[in-house]
DRENNULUM-937630 format. One record per atom (N, C-alpha, C): residue in one letter; x, z, y; atom name. Coordinates in steps of 0.2 Angstrom, whole numbers, plus 2048, in hexadecimal, padded with zeros to 3 digits. Each point is the difference from the previous one (the first is absolute). Example, Ala and Ser with C-alpha at 12.3 -4.5 7.8 and 13.67 -1.06 7.14 Angstrom:
ATOM aa   u   w   v at
ATOM  A 842 827 7E4  N
ATOM  A 7FC 800 806 CA
ATOM  A 804 800 806  C
ATOM  S 7FE 7FC 805  N
ATOM  S 804 801 806 CA
ATOM  S 7FC 803 805  C
***
This chain:
ATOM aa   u   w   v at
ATOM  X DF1 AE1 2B1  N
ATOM  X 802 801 807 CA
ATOM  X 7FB 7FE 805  C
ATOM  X 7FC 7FA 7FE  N
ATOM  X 7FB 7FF 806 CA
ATOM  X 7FA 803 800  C
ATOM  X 7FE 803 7FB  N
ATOM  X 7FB 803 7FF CA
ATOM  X 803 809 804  C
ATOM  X 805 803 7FE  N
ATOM  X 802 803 804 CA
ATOM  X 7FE 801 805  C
ATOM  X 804 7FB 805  N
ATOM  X 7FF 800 806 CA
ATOM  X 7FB 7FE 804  C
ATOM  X 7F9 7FD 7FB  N
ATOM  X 7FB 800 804 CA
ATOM  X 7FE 809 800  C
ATOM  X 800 801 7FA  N
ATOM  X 7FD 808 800 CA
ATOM  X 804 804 802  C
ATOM  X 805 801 803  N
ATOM  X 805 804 803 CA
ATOM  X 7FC 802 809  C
ATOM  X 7FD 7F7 801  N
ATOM  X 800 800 808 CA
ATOM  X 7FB 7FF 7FF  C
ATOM  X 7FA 802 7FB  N
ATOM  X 7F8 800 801 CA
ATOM  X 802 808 801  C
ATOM  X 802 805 7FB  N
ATOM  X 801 808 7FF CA
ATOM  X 803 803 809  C
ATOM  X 803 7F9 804  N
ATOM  X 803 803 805 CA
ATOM  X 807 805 7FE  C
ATOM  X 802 7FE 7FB  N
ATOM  X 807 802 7FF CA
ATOM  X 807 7FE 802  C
ATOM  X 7FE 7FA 801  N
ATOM  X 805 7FB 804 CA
ATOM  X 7FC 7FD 805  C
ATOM  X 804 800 808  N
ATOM  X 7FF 7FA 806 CA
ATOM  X 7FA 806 804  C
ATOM  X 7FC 806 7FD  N
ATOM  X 7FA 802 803 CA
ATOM  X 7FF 7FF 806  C
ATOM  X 807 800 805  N
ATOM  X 7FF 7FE 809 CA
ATOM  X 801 7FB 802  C
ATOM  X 804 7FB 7FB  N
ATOM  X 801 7FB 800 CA
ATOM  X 7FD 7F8 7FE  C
ATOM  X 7FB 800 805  N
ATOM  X 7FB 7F9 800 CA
ATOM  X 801 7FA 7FC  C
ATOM  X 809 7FE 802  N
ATOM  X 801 7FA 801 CA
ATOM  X 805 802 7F7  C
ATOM  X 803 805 800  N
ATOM  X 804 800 7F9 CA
ATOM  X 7F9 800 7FA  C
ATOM  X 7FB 804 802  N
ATOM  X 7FC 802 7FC CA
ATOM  X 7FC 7FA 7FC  C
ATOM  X 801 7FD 806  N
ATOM  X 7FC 7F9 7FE CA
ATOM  X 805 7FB 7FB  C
ATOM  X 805 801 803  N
ATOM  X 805 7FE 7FA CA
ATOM  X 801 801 7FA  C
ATOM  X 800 805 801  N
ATOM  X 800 803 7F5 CA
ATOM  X 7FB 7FF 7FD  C
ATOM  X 7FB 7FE 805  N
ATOM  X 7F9 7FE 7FB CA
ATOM  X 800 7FA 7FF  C
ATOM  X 802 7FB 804  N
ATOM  X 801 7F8 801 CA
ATOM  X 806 800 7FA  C
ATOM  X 806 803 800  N
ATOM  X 805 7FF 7FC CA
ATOM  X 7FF 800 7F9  C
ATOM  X 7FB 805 801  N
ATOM  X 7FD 805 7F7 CA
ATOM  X 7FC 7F9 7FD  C
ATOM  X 7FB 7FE 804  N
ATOM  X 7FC 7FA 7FF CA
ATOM  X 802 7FA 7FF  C
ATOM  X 806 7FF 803  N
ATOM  X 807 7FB 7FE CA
ATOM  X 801 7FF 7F8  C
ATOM  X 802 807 800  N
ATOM  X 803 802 7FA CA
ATOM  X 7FD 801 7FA  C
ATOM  X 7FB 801 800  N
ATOM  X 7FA 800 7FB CA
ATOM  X 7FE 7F9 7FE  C
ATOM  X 7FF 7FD 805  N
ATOM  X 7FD 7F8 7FF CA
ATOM  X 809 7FB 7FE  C
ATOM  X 805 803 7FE  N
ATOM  X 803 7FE 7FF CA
ATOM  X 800 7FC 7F9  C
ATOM  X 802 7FB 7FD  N
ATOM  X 7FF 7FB 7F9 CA
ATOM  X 7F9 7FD 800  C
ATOM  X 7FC 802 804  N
ATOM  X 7F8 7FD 802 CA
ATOM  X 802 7F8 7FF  C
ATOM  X 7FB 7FD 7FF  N
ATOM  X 7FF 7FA 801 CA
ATOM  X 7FE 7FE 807  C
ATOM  X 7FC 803 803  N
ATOM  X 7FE 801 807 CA
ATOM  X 803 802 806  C
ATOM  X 806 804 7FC  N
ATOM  X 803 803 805 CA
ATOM  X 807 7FD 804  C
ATOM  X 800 7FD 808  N
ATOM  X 805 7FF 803 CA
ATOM  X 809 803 801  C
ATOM  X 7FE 805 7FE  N
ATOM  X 806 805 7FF CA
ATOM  X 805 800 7FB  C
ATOM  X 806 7FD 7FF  N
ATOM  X 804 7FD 7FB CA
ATOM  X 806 804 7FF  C
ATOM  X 801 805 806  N
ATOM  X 807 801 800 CA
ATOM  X 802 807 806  C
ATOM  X 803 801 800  N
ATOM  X 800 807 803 CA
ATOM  X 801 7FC 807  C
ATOM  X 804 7FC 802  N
ATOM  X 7FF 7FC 806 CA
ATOM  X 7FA 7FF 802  C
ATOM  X 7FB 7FF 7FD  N
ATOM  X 7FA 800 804 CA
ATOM  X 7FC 806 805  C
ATOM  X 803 806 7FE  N
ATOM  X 7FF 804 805 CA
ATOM  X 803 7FF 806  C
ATOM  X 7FD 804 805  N
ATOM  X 7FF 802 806 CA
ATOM  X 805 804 802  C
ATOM  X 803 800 806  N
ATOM  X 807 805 7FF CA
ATOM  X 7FC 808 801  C
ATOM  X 7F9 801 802  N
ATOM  X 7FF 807 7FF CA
ATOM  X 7FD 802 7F8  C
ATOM  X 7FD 7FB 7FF  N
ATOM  X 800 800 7F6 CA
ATOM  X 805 801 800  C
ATOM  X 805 7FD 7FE  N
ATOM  X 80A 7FF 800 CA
ATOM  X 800 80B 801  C
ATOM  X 7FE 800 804  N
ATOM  X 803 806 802 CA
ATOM  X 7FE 807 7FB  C
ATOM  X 7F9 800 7FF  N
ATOM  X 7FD 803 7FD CA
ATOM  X 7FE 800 7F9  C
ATOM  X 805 7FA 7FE  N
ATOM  X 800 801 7F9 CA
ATOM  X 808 800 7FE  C
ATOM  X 805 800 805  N
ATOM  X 808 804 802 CA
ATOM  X 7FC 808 7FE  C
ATOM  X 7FD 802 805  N
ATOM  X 7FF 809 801 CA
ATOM  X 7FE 803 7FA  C
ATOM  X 7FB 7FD 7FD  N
ATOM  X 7FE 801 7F9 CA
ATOM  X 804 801 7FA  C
ATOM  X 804 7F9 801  N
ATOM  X 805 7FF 7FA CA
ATOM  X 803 808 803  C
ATOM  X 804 7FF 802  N
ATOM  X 805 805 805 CA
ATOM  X 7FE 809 7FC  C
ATOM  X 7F8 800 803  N
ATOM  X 7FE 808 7FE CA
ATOM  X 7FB 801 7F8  C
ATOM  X 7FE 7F9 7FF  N
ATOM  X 7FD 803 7F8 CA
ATOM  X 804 7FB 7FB  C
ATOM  X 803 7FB 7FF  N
ATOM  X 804 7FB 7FE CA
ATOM  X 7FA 7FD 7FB  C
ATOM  X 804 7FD 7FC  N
ATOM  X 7FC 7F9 7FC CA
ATOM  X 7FC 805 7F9  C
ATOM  X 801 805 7FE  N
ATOM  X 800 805 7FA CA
ATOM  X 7FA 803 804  C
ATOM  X 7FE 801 805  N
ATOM  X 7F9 806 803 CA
ATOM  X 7FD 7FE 7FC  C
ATOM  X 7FB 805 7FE  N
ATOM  X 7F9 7FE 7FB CA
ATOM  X 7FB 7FD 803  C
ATOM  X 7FC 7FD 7FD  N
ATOM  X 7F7 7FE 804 CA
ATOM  X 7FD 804 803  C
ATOM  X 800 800 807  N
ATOM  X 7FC 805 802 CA
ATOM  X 7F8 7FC 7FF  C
ATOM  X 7FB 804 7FD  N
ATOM  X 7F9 800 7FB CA
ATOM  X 7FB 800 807  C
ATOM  X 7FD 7F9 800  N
ATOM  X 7FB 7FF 807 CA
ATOM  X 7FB 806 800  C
ATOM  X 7FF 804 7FA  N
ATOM  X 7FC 807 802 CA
ATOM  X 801 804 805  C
ATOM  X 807 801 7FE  N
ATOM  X 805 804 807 CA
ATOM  X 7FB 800 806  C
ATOM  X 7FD 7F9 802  N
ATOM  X 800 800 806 CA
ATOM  X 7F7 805 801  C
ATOM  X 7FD 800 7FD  N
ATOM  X 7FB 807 801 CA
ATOM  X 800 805 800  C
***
């Protein structure tokens, strides 16, 4: 899902007019990816951001937990 959502909001398929969401699904995606890290501060779904919080709500919501990997190729 983190990976998703960076590549969702790099393709401009989510947030495209929106600065401050857009920024968030990519901060969220980056959460979520680094999550089980040894290095990583993110422990818990409470660590998000209520607009993180948000845009991993709308995600769940329109592609749910079963969406496939969207392939970083996509993005060329």
């Amino acid at each position: 899902m983190g990976r998703n959502l960076i590549t969702l909001a790099e393709k401009n398929e989510i947030y495209p007019k929106d600065d401050l969401l857009w920024n968030a699904a990519v901060t969220a995606g980056n959460k979520l990816v680094s999550l089980g890290t040894t290095w990583s501060n993110f422990k818990s779904f409470e660590d998000l951001n209520d607009n993180e919080t948000k845009v991993v709500y709308n995600y769940l919501d329109k592609y749910g937990l079963e969406h496939p990997s969207i392939p970083i190729e996509d993005l060329v």
